[in-house]
C-alpha positions in Angstrom: 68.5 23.4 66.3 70.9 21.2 64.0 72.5 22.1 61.0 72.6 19.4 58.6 75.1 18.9 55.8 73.7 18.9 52.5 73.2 15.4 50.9 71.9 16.9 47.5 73.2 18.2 44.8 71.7 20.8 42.5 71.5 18.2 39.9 70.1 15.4 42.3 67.1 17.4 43.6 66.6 20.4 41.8 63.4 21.1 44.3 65.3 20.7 47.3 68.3 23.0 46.2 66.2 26.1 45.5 64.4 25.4 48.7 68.2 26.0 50.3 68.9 28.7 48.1 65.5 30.5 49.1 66.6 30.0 52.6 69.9 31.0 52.7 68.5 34.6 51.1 66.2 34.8 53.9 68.5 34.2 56.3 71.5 36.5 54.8 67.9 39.1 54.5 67.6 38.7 58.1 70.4 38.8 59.9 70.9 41.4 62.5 67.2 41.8 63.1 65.2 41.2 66.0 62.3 38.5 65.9 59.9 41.6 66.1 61.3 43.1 63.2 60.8 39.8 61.3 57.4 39.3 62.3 56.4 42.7 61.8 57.8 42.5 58.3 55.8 39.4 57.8 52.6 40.9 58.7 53.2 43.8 56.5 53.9 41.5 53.4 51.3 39.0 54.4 48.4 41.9 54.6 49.7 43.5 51.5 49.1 40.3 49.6 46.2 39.8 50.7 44.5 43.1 49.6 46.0 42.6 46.6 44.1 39.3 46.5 40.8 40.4 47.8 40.8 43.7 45.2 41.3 40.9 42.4 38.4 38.7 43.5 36.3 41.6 43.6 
């Protein structure tokens, strides 16, 4: 995969910079773990909000 520079500023695309700052969290977040540890750490999150969701519907 490329890395591409960034042709954006903060003040240019205000959108597109917190969409790099989001990802650059993740991937200082995730760094050192295994994809199994990722995805396992998704499903946990992802199943979590979703009981959270269902419990409000109800």
């Amino acid at each position: 995969m490329e890395t591409y520079k960034n042709s954006y500023t903060k003040d240019e695309d205000r959108l597109l910079w917190e969409l790099h700052e989001i990802r650059h969290r993740l991937q200082k977040k995730r760094t050192g773990k295994s994809l199994e540890e990722i995805n396992r750490e998704a499903f946990e999150r992802y199943y979590s909000w979703q009981k959270k969701r269902q419990y409000r519907q109800a």
